[in-house]
C-alpha positions in Angstrom: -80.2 -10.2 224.8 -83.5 -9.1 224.5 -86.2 -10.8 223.1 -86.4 -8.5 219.9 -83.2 -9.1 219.3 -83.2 -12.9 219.5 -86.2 -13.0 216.9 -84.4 -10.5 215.1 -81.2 -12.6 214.8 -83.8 -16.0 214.2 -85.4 -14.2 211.5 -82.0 -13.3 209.9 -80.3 -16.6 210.1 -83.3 -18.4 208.7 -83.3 -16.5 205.9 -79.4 -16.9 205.5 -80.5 -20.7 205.1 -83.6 -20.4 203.1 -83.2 -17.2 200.5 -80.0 -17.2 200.0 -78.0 -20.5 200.9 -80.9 -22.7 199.2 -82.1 -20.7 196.3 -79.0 -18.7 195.5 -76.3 -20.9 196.4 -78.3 -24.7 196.1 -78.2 -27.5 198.7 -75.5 -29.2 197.4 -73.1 -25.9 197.5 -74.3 -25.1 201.1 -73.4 -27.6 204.0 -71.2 -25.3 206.1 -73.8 -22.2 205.6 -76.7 -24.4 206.7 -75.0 -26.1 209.3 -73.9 -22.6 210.6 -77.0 -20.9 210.7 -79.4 -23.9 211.6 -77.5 -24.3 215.0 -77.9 -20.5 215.6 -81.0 -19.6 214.6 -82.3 -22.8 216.6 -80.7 -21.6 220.1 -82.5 -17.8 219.3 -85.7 -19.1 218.9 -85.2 -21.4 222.0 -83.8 -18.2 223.7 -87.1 -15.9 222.7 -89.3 -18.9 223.6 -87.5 -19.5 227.8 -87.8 -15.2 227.5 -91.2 -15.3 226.5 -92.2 -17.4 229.2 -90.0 -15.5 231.8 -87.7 -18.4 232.5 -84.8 -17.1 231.5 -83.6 -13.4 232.2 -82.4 -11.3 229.2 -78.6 -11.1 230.3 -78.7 -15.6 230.0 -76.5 -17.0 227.0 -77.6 -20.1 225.6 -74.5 -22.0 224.1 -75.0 -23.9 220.8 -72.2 -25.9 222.3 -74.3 -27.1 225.6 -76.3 -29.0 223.0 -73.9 -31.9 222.2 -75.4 -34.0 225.1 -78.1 -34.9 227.1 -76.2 -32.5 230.2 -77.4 -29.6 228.7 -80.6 -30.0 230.5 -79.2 -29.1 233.7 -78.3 -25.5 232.0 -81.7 -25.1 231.2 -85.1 -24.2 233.0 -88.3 -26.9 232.9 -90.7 -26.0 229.9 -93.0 -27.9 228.2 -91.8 -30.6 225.7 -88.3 -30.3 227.4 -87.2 -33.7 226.7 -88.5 -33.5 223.2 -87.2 -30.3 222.3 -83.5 -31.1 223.8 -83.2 -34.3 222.2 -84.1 -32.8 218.7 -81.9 -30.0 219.3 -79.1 -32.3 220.4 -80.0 -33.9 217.2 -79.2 -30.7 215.4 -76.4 -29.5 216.9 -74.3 -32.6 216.3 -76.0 -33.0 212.6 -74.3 -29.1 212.3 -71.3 -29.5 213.7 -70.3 -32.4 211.3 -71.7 -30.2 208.0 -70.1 -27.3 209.7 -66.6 -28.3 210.3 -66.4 -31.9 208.6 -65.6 -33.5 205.0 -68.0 -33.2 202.3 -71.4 -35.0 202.9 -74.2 -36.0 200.9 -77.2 -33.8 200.3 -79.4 -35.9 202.2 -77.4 -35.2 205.4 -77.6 -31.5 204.3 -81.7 -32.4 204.1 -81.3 -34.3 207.2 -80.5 -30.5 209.1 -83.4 -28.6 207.1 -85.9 -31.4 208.7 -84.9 -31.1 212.1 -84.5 -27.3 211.7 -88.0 -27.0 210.7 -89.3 -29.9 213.0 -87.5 -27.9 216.2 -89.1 -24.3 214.8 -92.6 -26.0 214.8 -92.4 -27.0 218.1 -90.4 -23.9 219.6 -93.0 -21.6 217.9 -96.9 -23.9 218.4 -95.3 -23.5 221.6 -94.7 -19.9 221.9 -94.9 -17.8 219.3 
């Protein structure tokens, strides 16, 4: 995908989470939506930032799924703040996946996934936006 397109699709699920899920719908009526859309809109911005940078080609698919361990590293290109940047977004995707797919959980789990989302989207764009 292009790097448009990634931003695009960012842009799109961030506001998913912050127009609509959050002031619409309210934290505590929104785990699966923000679980969904953090994990996504994480792994575009991390794919515009490698494209930006020319370390990753257009046609490369970056796997939410990758990011459940510290193996994912191997899938991915040296950048700056690499360790950093995987271990928060490891953070993430597992904080997701259990607000996506699990039980019920309290709103400060839910807040838990807006920190690291924004955290991760400070560092992906200082970085290279």
């Amino acid at each position: 995908m292009k790097l448009e397109n990634h931003l695009e699709s960012y842009k799109e699920h961030k506001e998913t989470i912050f127009d609509w899920a959050l002031k619409v719908k309210g934290i505590e009526n929104s785990q699966r939506i923000i679980g969904l859309h953090a994990s996504r809109a994480i792994i575009d911005l991390l794919s515009a930032y490698l494209l930006k940078r020319n370390l990753i080609d257009p046609g490369v698919q970056i796997n939410h799924r990758w990011f459940k361990s510290k193996k994912v590293t191997e899938h991915l290109p040296d950048f700056p703040n690499k360790e950093k940047i995987i271990s928060l977004m490891i953070e993430l995707e597992l904080v997701c996946e259990d607000l996506t797919y699990g039980s019920p959980k309290p709103e400060e789990k839910i807040k838990e996934a807006i920190f690291l989302f924004n955290k991760l989207e400070g560092e992906l764009k200082d970085g290279g936006q």
